[in-house]
C-alpha positions in Angstrom: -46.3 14.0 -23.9 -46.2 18.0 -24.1 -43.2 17.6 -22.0 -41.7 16.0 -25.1 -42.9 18.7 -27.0 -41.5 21.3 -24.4 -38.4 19.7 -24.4 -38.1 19.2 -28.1 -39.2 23.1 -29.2 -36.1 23.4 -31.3 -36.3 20.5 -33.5 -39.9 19.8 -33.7 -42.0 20.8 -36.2 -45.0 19.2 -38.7 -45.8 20.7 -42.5 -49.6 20.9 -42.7 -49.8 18.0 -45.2 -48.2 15.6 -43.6 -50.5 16.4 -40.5 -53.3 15.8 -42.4 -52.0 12.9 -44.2 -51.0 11.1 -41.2 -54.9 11.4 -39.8 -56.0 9.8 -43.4 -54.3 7.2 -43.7 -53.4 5.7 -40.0 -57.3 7.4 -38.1 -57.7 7.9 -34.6 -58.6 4.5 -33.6 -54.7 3.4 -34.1 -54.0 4.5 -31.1 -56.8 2.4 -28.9 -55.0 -0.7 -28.6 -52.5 -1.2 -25.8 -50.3 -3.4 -23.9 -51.8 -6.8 -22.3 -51.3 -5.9 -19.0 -53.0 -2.8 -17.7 -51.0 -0.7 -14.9 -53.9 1.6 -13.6 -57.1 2.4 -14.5 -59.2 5.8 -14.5 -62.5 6.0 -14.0 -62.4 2.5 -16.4 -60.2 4.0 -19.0 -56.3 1.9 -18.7 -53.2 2.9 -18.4 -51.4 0.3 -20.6 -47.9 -1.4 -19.7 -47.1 0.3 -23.3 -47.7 3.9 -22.3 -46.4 3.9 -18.7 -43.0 2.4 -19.9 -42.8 5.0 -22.8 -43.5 7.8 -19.7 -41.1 6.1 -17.6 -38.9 5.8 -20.2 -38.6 9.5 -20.9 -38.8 10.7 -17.8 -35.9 8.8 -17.1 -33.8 10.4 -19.9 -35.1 13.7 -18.6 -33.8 12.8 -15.1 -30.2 11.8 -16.7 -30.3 15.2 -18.9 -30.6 17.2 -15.6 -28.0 15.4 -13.1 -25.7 14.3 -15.8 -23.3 12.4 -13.9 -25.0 12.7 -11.1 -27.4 10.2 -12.0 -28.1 7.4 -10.2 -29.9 4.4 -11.9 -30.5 3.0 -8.8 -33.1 6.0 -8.3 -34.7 5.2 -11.9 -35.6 2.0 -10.6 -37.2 2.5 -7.5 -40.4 2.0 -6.8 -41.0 6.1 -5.6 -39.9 6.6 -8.9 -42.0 5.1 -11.1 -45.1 5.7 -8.9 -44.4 9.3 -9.4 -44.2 8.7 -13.2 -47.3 6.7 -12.9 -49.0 9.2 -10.7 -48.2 12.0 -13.7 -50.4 10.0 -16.0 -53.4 9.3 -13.8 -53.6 13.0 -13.7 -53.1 13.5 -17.7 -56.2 11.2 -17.6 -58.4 12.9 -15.1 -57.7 16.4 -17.1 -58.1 15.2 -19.9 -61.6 13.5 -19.2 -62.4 16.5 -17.4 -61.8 18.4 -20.8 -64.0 16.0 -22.3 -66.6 16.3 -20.6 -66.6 20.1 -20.6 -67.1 19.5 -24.2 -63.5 20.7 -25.0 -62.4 20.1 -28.5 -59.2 20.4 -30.5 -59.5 21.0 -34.4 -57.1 19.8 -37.1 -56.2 22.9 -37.6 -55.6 24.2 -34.4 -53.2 20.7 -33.9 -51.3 21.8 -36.9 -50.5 25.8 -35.8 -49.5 24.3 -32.5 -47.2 22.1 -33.9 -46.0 24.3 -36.3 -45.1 26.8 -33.6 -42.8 24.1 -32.5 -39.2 24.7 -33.4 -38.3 22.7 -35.8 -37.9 19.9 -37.7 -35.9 21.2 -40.1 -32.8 21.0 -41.7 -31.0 24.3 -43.6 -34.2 26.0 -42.3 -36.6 23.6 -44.7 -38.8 20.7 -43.0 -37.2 17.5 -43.3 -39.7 14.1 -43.5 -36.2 11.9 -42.3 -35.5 14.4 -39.4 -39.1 14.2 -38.3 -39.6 10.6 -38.8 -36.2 9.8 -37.4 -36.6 12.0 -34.1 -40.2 10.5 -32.9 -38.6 6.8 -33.2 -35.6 7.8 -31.3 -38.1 8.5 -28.8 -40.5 5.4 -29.3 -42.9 7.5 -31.1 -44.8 7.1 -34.8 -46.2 10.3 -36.1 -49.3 9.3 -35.5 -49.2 8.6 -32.2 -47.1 12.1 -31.7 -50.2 13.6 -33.3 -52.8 12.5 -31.1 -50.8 12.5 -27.8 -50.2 16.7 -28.6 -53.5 17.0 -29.7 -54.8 15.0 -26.1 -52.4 17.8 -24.6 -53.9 20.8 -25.8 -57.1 20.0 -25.2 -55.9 19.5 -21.0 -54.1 22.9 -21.6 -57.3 24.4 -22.9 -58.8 23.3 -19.5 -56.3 24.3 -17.1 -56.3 28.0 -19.1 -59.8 28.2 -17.9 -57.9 28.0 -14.6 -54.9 30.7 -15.0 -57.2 32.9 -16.5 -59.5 33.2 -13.9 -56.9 33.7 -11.0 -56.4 37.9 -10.3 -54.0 39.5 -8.3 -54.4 43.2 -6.8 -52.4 45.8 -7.7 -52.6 46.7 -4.0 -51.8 43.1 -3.0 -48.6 42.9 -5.4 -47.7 47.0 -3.9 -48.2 45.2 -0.2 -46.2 42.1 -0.5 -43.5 44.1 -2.2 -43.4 46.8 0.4 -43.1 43.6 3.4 -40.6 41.5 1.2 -38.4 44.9 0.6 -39.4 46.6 4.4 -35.5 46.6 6.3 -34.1 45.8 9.8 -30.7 47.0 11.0 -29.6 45.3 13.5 -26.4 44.2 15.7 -25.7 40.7 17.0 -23.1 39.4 19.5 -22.1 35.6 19.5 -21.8 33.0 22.2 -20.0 30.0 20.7 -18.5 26.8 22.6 -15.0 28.1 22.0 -15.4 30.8 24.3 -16.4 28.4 27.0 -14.3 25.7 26.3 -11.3 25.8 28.8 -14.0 26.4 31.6 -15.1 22.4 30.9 -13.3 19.1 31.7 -14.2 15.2 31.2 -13.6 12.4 33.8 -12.5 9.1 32.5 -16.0 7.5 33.9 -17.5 10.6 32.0 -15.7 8.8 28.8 -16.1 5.3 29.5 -20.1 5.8 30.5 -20.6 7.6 26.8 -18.5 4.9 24.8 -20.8 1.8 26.8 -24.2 3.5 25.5 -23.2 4.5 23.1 -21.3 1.8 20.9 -23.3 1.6 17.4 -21.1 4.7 17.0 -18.1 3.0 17.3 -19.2 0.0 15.4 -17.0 0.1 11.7 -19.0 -2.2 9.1 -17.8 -4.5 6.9 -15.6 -3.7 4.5 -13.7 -4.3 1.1 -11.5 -3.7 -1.3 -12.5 -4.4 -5.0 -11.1 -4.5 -8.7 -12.9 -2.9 -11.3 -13.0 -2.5 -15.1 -14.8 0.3 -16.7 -16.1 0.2 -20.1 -16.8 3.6 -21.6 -16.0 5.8 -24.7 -13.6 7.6 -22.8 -11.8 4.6 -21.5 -11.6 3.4 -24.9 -10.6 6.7 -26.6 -6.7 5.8 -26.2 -6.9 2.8 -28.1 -8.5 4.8 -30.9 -6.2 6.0 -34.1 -7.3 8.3 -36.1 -5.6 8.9 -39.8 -5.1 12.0 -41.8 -7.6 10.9 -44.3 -10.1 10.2 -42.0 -9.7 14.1 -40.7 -9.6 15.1 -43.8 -12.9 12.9 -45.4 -15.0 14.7 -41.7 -13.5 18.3 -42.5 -15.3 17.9 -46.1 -18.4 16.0 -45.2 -19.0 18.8 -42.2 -18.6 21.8 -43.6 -21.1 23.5 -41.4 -19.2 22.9 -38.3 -16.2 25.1 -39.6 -17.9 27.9 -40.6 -17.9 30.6 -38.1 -21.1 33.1 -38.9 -20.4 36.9 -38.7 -21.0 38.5 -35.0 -22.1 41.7 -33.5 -21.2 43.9 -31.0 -23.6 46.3 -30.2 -25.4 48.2 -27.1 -28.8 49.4 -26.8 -30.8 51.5 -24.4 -34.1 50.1 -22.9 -36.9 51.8 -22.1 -39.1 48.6 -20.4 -43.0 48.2 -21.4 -45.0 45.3 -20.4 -46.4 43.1 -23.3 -50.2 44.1 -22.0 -49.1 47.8 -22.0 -52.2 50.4 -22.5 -52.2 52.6 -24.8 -51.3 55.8 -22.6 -48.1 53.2 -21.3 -47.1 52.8 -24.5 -46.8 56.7 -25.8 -45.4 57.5 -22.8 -42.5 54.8 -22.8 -42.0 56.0 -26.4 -42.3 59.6 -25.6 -39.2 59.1 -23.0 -37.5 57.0 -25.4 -37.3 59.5 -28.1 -36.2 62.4 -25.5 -33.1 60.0 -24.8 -32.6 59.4 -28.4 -32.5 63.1 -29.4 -30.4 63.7 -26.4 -27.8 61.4 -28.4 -28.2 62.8 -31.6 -26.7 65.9 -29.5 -23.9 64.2 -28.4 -23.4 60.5 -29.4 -20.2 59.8 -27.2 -22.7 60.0 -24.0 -24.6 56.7 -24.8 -22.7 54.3 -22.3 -23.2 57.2 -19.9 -27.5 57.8 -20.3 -27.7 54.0 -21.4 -26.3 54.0 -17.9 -28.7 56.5 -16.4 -31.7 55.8 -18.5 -31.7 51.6 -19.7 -33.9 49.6 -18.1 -32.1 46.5 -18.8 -30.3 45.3 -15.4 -28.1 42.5 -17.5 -26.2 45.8 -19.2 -27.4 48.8 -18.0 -24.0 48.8 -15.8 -21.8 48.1 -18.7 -22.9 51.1 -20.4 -25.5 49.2 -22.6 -23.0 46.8 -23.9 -24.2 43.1 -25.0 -21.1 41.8 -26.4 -20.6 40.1 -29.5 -24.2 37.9 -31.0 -24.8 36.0 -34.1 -28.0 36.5 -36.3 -31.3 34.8 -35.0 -29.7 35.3 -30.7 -32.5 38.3 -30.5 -35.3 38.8 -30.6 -36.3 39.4 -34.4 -36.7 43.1 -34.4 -34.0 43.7 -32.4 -31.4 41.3 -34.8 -33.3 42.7 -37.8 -31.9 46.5 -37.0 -28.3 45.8 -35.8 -27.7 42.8 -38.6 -28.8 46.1 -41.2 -26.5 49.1 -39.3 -23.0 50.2 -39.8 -20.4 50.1 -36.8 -21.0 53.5 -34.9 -24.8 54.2 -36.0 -27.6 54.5 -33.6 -30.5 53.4 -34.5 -34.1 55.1 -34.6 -36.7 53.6 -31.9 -36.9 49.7 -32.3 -40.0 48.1 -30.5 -39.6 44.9 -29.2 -41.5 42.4 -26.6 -39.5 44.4 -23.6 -40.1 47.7 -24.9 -38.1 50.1 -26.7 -34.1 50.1 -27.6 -32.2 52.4 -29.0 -29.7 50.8 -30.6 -25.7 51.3 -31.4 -23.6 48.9 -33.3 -20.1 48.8 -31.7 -17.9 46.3 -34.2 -18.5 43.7 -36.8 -16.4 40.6 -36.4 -17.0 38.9 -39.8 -17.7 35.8 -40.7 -15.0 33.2 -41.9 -14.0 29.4 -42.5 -11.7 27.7 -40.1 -9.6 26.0 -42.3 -8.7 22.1 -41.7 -5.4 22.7 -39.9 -7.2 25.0 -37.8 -9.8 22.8 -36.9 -7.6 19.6 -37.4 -7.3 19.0 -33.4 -10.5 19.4 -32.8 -11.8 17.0 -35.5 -9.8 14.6 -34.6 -11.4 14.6 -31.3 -14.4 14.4 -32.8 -13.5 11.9 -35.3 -11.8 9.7 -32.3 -15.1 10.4 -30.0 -17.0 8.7 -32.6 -15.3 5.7 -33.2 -15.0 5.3 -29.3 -18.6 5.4 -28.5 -19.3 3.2 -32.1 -16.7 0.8 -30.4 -18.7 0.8 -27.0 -21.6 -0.4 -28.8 -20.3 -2.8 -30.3 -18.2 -3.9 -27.1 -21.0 -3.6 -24.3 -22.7 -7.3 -24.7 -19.3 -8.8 -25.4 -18.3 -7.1 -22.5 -21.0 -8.1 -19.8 -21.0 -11.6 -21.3 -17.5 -12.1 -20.8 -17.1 -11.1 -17.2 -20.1 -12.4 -16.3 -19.3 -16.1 -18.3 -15.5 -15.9 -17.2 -16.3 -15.1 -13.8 -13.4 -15.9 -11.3 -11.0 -12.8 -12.8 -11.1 -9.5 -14.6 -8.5 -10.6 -16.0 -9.8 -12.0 -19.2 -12.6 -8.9 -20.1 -9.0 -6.6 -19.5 -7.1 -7.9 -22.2 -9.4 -8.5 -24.5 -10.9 -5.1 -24.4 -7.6 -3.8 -23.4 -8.6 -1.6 -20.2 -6.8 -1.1 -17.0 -7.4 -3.5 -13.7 -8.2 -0.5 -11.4 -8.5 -1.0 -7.5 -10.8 0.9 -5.1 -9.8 1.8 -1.1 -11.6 -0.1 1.4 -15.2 0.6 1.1 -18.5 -0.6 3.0 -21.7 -1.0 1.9 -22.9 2.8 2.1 -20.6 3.6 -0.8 -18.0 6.3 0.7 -15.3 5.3 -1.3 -16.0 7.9 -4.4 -15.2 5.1 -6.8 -18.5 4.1 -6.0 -20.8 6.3 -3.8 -23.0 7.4 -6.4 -24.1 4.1 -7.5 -26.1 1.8 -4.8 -26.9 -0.8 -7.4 -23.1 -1.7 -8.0 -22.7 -1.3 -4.5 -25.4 -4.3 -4.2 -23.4 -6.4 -6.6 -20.5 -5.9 -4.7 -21.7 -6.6 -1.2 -24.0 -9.9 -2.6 -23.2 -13.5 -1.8 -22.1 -14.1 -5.7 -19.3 -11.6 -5.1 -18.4 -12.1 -1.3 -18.5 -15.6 -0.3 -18.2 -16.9 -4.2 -15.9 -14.4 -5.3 -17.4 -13.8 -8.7 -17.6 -10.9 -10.6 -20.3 -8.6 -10.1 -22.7 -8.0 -13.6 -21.9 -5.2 -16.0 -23.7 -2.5 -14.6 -24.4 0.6 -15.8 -22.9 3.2 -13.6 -24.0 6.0 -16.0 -25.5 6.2 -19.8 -22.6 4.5 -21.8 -20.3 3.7 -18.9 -20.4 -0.3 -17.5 -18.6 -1.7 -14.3 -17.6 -4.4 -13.0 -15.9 -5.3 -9.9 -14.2 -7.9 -8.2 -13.9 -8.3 -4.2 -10.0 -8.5 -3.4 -10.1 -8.4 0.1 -12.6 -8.4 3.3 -12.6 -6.6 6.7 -15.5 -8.3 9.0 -17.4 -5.7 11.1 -15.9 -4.5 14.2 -16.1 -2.2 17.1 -13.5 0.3 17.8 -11.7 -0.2 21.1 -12.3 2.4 23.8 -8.7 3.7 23.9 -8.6 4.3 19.9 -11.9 6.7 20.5 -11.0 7.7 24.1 -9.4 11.0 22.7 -12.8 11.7 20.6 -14.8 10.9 22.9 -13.2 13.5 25.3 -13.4 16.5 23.1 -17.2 15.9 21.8 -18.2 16.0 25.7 -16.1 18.9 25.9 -17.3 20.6 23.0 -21.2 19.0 24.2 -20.5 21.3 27.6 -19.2 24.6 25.8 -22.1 24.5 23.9 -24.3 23.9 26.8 -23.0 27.0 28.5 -22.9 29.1 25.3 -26.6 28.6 25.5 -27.0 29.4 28.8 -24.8 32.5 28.9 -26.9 33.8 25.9 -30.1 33.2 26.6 -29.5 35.0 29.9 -28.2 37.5 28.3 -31.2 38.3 26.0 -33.4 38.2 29.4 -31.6 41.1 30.8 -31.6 43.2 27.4 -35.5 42.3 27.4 -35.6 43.8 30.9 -34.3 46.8 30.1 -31.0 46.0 32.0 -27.6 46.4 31.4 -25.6 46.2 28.4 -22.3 45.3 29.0 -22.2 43.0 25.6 -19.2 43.6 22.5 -22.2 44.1 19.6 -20.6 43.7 15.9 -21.4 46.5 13.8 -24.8 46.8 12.4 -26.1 45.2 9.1 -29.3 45.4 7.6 -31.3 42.8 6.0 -34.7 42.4 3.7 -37.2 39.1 3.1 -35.7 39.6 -0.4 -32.6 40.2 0.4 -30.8 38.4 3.0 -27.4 39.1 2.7 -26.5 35.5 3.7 -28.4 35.7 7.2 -29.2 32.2 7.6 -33.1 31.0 7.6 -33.7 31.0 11.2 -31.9 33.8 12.1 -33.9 35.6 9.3 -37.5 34.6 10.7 -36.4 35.8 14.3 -35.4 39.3 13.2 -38.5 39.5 11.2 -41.0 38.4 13.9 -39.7 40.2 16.6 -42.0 43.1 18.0 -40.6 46.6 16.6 -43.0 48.8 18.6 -40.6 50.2 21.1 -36.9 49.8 19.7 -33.9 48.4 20.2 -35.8 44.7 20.0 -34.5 41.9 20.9 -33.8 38.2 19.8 -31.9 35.7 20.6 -31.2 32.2 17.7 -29.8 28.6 18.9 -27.9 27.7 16.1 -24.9 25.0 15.6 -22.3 27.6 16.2 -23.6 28.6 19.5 -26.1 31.0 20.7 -26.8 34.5 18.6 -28.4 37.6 20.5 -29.7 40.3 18.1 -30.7 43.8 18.6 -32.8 45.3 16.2 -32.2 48.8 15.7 -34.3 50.2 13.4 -36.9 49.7 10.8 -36.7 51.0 7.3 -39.8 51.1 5.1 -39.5 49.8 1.8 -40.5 52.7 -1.0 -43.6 52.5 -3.7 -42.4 49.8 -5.6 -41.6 50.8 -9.2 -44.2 49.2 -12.1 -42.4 46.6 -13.7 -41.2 45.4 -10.4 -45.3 45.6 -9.2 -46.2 43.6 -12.1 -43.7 40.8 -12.0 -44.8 40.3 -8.5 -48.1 39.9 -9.8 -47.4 37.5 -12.3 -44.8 35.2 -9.8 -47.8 35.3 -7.2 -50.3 34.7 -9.7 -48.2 32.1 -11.1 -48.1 30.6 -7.1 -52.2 30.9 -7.0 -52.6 28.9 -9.9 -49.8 26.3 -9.0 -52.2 25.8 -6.0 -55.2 26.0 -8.0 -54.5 23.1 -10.2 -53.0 20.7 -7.4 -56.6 21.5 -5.7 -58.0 21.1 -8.8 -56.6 17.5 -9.4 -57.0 16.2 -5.9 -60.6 16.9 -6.0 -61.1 15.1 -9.5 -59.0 12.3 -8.1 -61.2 12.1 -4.8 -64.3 11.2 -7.1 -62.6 8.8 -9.5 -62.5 5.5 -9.5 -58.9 4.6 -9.9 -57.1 0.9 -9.3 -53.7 0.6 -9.4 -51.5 -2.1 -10.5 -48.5 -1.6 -8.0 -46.5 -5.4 -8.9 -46.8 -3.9 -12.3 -46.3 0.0 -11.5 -43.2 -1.0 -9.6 -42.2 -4.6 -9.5 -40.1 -5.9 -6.3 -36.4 -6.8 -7.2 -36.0 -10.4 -8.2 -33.8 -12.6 -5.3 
């Protein structure tokens, strides 16, 4: 649940009274009752069928969110899946006992400031009940269940505080690890790759025909087809879609929020960085440097981009001179937006303190605000306008739709004209999907390679290839499974034992090589120039490659290591050793907060297998994730 919240930050938050009002009149015991089937059970507290499909549910949305087209609901419903998503609630359970019996409690109170941190509910900036109401049910929620579930949330969060809080990193530790990750190695490296070997090899013809007999699943080309499809989506019905002047002009005066444009500033600052936990002594001096820059630019104002950058500790802009580019009201932080939305185009500001520190401030230009007028906008909202209808159109179409091919099974035929979409045709494709038509989707590849739609030559079901968008195909033509003859992969089969032998001796070549350098021997080898290369900063030096250079022994120098890689054979000399210097304080203490961050990762997955050790947990798994009907 307080990934919901997490999620939702910008559009969710509770007026105190309706809080309260919510625990009068529905109480806590509303939320007791559950589904009839029980998927797990928690030291004998259930997980209901109710509240694992709400979690699957939403994760699943979450999951579509993230890849976006990417998404494959073949994924959603597999059983790894949803034990994961059941898995996530046995351990919301075992915290949340935990908390419980640590005597952990969560007031009314404190429920209703956490909420109300939560951005926001609101509409024009005031709380709006139909928002509120209408956002929990779009995500199976009532208010009160929202309630409860958040305040169940904090009190887990309370308990794994105890957890952060009590992890500590060392200044010296953080100084350390920075020093390592940053510490440099120059080196030089000369390649042996097959292609320098190549035209030393050659292949017999028993050579080829002793590789193709043992090795013929290689050769072996599955069973194909070639399919018809329809695809049902807004888009694909967007050209049937007409959309009249009136209509524009009705959306142009109902919207008249989405044609304004608010005023934007340009402006640059200067920052001087201070930690949130800064001591007092930090503080004045941060300050103290700040105002030395600031009556530096009183002296000369036409130097800012110059010291903002010398002087700002902001990496984003301290290269463009300080410059952030043009930002509407409410994009800062509030102190920050509150100076530059009150300062005229060329004034610097006085010291402005902020979360990050200290700015000095200088407002660049003003681009004011205006109203795009309808024939300005009129393109756009008749996109919007024609956007609309579509996807109120696929709504209304998508059970007509699967019903039709599904009823009307011999042809597409029928579904295309009465829906008015294209007969498309795919390439020949097998069952792993490689025609990219459909290699995304394995459940419509399913369809396609089932009995209904190979031997019976039906259609496949409506299937949803992503949110809004259904297929179906229908199998036009069939290639059995075959095996390539040996003189169509005679020629292949030549050049991969070639290239098999090049690489063999590009091994061999350099990993004598690296003996004699080791020994002290000769050189006789064409190095490429030096490059050097961090733990932080790799420069593109592959992983391997990377953990060779940093392992090697650097007592006595030039060291020496050699990498098997699928280009061939790398030998490195490592030439010398830079020490990284005293890591600067900002730097030290975000390393302390990313390891500390790493600690307690590790902390609570201890944590949690430990409590789940001693509980007594069942699992449902034909419920938790049923097998797929025949």
């Amino acid at each position: 649940m307080f990934d919901f919240v997490d999620r939702n930050k910008k559009f969710v938050q509770i007026i105190l009274g309706l809080v309260i009002l919510t625990f009068m009149f529905w109480g806590i015991e509303s939320y007791r009752s559950g589904g009839a089937n029980s998927i797990a059970s928690v030291d004998g507290e259930t997980i209901g069928a109710n509240e694992y499909d709400v979690a699957l549910r939403q994760q699943q949305e979450r999951m579509r969110e993230s890849l976006g087209k990417n998404a494959d609901p073949a994924l959603f419903d597999s059983p790894a899946f949803k034990l994961a998503v059941l898995e996530r609630l046995i351990q919301q359970k075992l915290f949340l006992n935990q908390a419980q019996r640590a005597g952990i409690a969560v007031t009314d109170s404190q429920l209703v400031a956490a909420i109300q941190a939560i951005a926001a509910f609101q509409k024009d900036g005031v709380f709006s009940s139909d928002r509120y109401v209408a956002l929990l049910r779009s995500q199976g929620l009532t208010p009160v269940r929202f309630e409860l579930e958040v305040k169940q949330d904090l009190a887990r969060q309370q308990l794994l505080n105890f957890v952060e809080q009590n992890e500590f990193v060392a200044h010296t530790s953080a100084t350390r690890w920075l020093k390592i990750a940053d510490q440099q190695r120059v080196f030089s490296q000369a390649l042996f790759t097959p292609d320098q070997f190549l035209s030393l090899q050659s292949v017999g013809g028993d050579e080829i025909g002793k590789y193709y007999q043992s090795h013929l699943d290689e050769f072996k080309v599955p069973e194909q087809v070639r399919v018809s499809y329809l695809v049902l989506s807004p888009e694909t019905l967007q050209s049937q879609i007409q959309v009249g002047e009136d209509e524009a002009k009705q959306y142009y005066e109902a919207h008249p929020a989405d044609f304004s444009l608010p005023e934007e500033r340009n402006a640059s600052h200067i920052l001087i960085a201070l930690a949130k936990d800064a001591s007092g002594a930090q503080v004045e001096a941060a300050r103290s440097r700040a105002r030395q820059i600031l009556e530096e630019l009183g002296k000369s104002p036409g130097k800012f981009a110059e010291l903002a950058k010398q002087y700002s500790q902001d990496p984003g802009s301290a290269a463009s001179g300080g410059s952030l580019g043009f930002f509407k009201r409410g994009m800062m932080v509030k102190s920050f937006d509150d100076a530059v939305f009150s300062m005229k185009p060329g004034q610097i500001s006085d010291l402005v303190r902020s979360d990050f520190g200290f700015h000095i401030i200088r407002l660049d230009t003003i681009k004011p605000g205006k109203t795009e007028s309808f024939s300005e906008a009129h393109d756009r909202i008749v996109q919007e306008v024609r956007a609309q209808k579509a996807g109120k159109k696929f709504s209304e179409s998508a059970d007509s739709f699967s019903n039709m091919v599904y009823e009307q099974n011999n042809s597409l035929k029928p579904a295309a004209d009465a829906f008015k979409l294209p007969i498309l045709e795919s390439g020949w494709i097998d069952a792993s999907g490689k025609n990219p038509a459909f290699s995304a989707n394995k459940k419509l590849l399913q369809a396609i390679f089932s009995n209904d739609a190979m031997k019976k030559k039906r259609n496949t079901e409506a299937i949803e290839l992503s949110p809004n968008t259904l297929v179906s195909a229908h199998v036009i033509e069939e290639k059995p499974a075959s095996t390539r003859p040996l003189a169509e992969v005679s020629q292949d089969i030549k050049n991969k034992l070639l290239q098999q032998k090049a690489m063999d001796m590009a091994l061999q070549q350099g990993k004598a090589k690296l003996a004699q350098m080791q020994a002290g021997k000769g050189d006789g080898i064409s190095w490429q120039t030096g490059a050097s290369v961090s733990r932080r900063n790799t420069h593109g030096v592959n992983a391997d490659m990377l953990t060779a250079i940093f392992k090697a022994d650097v007592s006595r120098l030039p060291a020496y290591v050699g990498v098997e890689g699928p280009q061939g054979y790398t030998l490195v000399r490592i030439d010398s050793v830079l020490e990284a210097p005293e890591p600067i304080l900002t730097e030290r203490r975000n390393m302390e907060e990313r390891v500390k961050q790493s600690l307690v990762q590790q902390e609570l997955s201890d944590y949690f297998m430990g409590l789940k050790g001693r509980a007594k947990i069942t699992v449902n798994r034909d419920l938790a994730s049923p097998k797929p009907a025949d």
